[in-house]
C-alpha positions as CSV (number, residue, x, y, z in Angstrom):
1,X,23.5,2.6,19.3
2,X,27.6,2.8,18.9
3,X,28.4,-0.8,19.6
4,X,26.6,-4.0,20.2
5,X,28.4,-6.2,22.3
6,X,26.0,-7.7,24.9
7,X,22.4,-8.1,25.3
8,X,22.4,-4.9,28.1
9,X,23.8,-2.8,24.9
10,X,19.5,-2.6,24.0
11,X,17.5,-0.5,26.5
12,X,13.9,-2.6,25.7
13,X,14.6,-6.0,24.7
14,X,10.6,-7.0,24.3
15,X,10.2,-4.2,21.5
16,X,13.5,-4.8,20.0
17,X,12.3,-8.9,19.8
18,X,8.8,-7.6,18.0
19,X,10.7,-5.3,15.7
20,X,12.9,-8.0,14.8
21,X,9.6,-10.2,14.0
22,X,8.2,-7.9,11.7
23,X,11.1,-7.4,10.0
24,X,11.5,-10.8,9.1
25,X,7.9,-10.2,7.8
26,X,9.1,-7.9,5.4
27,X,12.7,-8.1,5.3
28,X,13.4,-5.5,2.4
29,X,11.8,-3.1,4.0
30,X,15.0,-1.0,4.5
31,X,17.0,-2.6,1.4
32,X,18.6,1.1,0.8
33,X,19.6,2.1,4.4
34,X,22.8,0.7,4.0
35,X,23.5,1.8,0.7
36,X,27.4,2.9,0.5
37,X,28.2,1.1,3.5
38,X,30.7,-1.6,4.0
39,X,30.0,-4.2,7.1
40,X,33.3,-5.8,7.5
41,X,33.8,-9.4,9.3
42,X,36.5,-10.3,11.3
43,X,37.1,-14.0,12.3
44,X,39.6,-15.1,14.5
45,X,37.5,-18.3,15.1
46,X,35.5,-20.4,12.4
47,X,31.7,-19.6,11.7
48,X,29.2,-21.2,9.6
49,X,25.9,-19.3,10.5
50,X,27.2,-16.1,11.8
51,X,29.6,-15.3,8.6
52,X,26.8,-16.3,6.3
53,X,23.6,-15.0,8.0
54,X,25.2,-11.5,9.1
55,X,26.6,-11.4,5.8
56,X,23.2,-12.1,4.0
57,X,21.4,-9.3,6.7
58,X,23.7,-6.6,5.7
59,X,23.3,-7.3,1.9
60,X,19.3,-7.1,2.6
61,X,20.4,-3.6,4.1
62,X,21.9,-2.5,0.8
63,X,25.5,-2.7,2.7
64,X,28.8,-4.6,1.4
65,X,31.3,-6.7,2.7
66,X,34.3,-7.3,3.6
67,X,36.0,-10.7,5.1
68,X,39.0,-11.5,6.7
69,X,39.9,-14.3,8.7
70,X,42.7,-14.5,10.9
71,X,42.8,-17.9,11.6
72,X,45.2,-18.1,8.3
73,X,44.9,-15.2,6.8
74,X,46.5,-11.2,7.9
75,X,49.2,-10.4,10.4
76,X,49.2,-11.9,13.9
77,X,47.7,-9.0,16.1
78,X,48.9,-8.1,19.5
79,X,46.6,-7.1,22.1
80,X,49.0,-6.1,24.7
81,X,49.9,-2.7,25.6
82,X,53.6,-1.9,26.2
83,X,55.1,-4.9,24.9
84,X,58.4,-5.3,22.8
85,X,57.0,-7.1,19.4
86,X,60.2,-9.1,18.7
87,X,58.2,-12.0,18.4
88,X,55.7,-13.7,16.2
89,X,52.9,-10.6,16.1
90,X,53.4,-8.4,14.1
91,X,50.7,-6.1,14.2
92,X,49.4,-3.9,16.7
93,X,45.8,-3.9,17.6
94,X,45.5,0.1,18.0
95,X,46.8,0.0,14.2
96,X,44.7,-2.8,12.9
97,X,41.7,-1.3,14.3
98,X,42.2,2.2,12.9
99,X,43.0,0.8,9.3
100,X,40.2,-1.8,9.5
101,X,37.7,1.7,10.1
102,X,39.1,3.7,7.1
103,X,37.8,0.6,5.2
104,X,34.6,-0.1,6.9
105,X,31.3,1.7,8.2
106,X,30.6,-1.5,11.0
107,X,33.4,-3.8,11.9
108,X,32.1,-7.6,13.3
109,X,34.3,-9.5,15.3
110,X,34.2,-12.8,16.6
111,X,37.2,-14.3,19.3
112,X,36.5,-17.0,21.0
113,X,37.0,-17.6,25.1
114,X,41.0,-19.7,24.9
115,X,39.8,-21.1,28.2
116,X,42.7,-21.1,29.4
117,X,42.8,-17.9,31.8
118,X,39.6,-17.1,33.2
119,X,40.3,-13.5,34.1
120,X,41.8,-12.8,31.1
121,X,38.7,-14.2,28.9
122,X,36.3,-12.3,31.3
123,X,37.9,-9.1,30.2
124,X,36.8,-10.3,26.5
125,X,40.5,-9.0,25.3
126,X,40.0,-8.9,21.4
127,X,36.2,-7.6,21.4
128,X,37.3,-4.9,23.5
129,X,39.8,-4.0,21.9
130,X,38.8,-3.1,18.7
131,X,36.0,-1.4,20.7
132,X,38.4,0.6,22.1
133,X,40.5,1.7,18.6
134,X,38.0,1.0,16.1
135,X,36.7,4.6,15.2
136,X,33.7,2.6,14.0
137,X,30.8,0.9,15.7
138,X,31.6,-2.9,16.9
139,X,29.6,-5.7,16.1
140,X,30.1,-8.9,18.5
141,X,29.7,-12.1,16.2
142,X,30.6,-14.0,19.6
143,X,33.2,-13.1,22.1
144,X,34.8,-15.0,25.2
145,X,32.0,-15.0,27.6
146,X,28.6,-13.1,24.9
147,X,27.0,-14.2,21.8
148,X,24.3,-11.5,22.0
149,X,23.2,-12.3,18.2
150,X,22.8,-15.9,18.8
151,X,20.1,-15.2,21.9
152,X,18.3,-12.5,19.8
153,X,17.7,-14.9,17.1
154,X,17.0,-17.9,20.2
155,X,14.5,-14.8,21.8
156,X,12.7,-14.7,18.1
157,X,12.3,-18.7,18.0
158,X,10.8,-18.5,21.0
159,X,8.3,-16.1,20.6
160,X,7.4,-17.4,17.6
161,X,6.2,-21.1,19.0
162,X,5.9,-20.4,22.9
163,X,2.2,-21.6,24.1
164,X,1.7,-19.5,26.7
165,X,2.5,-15.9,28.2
166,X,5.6,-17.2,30.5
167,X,6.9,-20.7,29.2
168,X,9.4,-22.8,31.0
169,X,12.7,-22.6,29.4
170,X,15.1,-25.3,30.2
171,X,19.5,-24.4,29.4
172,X,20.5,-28.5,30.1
173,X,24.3,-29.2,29.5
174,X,25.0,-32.0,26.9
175,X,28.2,-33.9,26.6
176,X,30.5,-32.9,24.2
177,X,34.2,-34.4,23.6
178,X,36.0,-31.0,23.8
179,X,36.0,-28.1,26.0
180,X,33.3,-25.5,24.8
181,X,33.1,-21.6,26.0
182,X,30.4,-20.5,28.0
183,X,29.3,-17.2,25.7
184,X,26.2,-18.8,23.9
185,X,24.9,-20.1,28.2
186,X,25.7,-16.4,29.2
187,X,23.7,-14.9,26.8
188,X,21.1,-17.4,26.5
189,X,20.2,-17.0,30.3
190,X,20.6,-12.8,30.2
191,X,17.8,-12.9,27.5
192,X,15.8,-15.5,29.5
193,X,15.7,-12.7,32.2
194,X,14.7,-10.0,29.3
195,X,12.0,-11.8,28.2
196,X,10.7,-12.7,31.7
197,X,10.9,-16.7,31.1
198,X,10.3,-19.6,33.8
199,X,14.1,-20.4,33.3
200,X,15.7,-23.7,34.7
201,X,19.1,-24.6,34.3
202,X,20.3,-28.5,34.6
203,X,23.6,-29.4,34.7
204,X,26.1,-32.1,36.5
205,X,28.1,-30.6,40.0
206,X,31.2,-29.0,39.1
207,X,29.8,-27.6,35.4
208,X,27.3,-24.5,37.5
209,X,27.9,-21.3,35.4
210,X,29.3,-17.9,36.5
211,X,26.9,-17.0,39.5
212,X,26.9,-13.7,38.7
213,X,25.2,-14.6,35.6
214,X,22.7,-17.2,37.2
215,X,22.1,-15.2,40.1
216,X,17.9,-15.9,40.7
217,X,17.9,-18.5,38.7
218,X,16.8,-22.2,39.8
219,X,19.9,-24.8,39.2
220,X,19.0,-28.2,39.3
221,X,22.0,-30.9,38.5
222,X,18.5,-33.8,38.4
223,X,18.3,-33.6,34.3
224,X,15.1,-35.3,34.7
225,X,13.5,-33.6,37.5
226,X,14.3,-30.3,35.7
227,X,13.1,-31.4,32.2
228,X,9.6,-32.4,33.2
229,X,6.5,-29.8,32.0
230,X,9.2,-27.9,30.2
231,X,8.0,-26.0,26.8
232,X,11.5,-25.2,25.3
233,X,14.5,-27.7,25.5
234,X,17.7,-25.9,24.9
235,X,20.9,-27.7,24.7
236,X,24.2,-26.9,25.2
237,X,27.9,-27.9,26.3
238,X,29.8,-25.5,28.1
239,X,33.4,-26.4,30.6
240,X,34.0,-26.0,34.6
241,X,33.7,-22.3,35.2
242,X,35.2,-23.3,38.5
243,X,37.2,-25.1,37.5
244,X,37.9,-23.3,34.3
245,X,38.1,-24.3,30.8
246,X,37.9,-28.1,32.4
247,X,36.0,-30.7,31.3
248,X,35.4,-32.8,34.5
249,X,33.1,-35.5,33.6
250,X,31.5,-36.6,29.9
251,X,28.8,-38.7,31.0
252,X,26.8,-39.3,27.9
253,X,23.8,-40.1,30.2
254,X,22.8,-36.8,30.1
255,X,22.4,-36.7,26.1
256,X,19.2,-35.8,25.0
257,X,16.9,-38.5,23.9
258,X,13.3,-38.9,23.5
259,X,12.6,-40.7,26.6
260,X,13.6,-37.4,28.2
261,X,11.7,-35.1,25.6
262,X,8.7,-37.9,26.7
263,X,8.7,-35.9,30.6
264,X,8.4,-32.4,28.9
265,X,5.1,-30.3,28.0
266,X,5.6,-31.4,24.5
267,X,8.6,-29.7,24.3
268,X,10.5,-28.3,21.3
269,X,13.7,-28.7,21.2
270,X,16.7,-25.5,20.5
271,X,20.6,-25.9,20.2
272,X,22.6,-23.2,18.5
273,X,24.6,-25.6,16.0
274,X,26.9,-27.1,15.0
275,X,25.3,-30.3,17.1
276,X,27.1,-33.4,17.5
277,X,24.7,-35.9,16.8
278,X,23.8,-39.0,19.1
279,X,26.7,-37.1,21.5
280,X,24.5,-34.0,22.3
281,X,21.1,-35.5,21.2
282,X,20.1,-38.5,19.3
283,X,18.7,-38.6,15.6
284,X,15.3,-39.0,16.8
285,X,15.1,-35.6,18.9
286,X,17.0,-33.7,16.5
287,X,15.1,-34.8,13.5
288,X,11.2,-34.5,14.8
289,X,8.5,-32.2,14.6
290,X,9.8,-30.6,17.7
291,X,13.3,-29.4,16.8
292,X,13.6,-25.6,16.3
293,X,17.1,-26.0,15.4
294,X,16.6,-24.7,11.4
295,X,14.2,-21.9,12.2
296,X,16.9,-20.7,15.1
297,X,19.7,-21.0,12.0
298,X,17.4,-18.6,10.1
299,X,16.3,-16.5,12.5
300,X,19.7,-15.2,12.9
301,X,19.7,-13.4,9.4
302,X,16.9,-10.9,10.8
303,X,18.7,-10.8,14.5
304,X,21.7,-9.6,13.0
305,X,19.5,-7.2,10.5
306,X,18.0,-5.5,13.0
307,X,21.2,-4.9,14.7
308,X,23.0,-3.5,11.9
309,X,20.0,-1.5,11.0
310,X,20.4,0.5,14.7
311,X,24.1,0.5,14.3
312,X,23.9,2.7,11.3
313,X,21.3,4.9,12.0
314,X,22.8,4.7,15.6
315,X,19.3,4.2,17.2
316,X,18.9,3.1,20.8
């Protein structure tokens, strides 16, 4: 594997789920493959979980690393081609990206969608870019429209408590007072469909997700109706794809609370933090027996392990 950027980057998503579950099992068991290797991290957004557990996943590899963050740190990068840089940026990408691989064996990135140009976000500008001039495999830490490491490490939590063969999976939208991206919803529902889940999505009219990506998939804007006999709660915010980077309505009705939870299958309960609390969910869901929400945290240590580990033995 050269690059992992989405979930259809892996061929057999089932095995790749098991092999990341024994790892975890034994998660030294390939402490030397990365021995002389640098992973280096690229943030153009903050992180809590992804800098520290990808950063703790290549160390249990043998790797280093390297961290920049281009919020405040580094040149301003342009991502255009055939542009006159008189202005503000002052570094090219198709320079950054070649320097950045003399100093590193993997290069991560994470850019967020701006949500402010849908077409322009759907091309995933930054990712692909150092895809494109990086002379070493990319990592995706989360893009504009994919967090593939985030749904590994929600595919893992699953497995790990589901009840039966083929549990139902319900992706509710949650209020939230800013406009959120739509990458950790894309991903979440493309590694529903690997795994073969009863997915449901729930959210208000106006907030349905890119069809292309829910294509086959039941959409139900009743919170309640979808919620009941569910196994797996997961919530998440995401704005308008129609109309994009919008939010239309915040109607805290549809926070998660445990009169809800009360209409599951005993559900357990999954959000990808950070979670605002008694916004997205109240204290009482968030803090019971049935929240995943830790486990899914540290889950993504072996997600992104495994990941690296194919990256530098470039298996499939």
């Amino acid at each position: 594997m050269k690059k992992f950027i989405n979930i259809s980057d892996i061929k057999d998503y089932k095995s790749l789920v098991n092999e990341t579950i024994d790892l975890k099992n034994n998660p030294n068991k390939f402490n030397n493959i990365g021995k002389n290797k640098v992973l280096g991290l690229i943030f153009f957004n903050p992180s809590l979980r992804t800098r520290l557990s990808t950063q703790k996943a290549a160390l249990q590899l043998g790797m280093k690393t390297l961290n920049m963050n281009f919020i405040n740190e580094g040149w301003q990068i342009e991502f255009e081609d055939h542009v006159i840089m008189s202005g503000n940026k002052a570094e090219h990408v198709k320079e950054a990206a070649k320097v950045i691989s003399q100093y590193c064996d993997i290069i991560g990135i994470r850019a967020f969608a701006s949500l402010n140009n849908r077409v322009n976000d759907h091309k995933d500008i930054v990712l692909n870019s150092f895809v494109d001039h990086s002379t070493v495999p990319v990592l995706n830490m989360e893009s504009s429209i994919a967090h593939p490491l985030q749904a590994l490490a929600d595919s893992i939590t699953i497995e790990e408590n589901k009840k039966s063969l083929k549990p139902k999976v319900v992706l509710t939208w949650a209020p939230h007072p800013k406009a959120l991206p739509h990458a950790v919803a894309n991903s979440f529902i493309n590694m529903s469909k690997r795994n073969d889940y009863e997915l449901v999505i729930t959210n208000p009219e106006g907030y349905n997700l890119n069809p292309e990506i829910t294509k086959g998939i039941k959409v139900l804007h009743d919170q309640k109706e979808a919620f009941k006999n569910a196994d797996f709660i997961y919530a998440k915010n995401w704005s308008s794809y129609d109309n994009y980077g919008k939010i239309l309505i915040n109607d805290d009705s549809w926070m998660i609370n445990e009169d809800k939870m009360n209409l599951t299958n005993n559900a357990q309960f999954m959000h990808c933090l950070p979670v605002r609390r008694n916004v997205v969910v109240s204290d009482s869901v968030i803090d019971s027996n049935n929240s995943l929400i830790i486990q899914q945290a540290d889950n993504r240590t072996y997600a992104a392990q495994i990941i690296l580990k194919k990256l530098i033995n470039n298996e499939k």
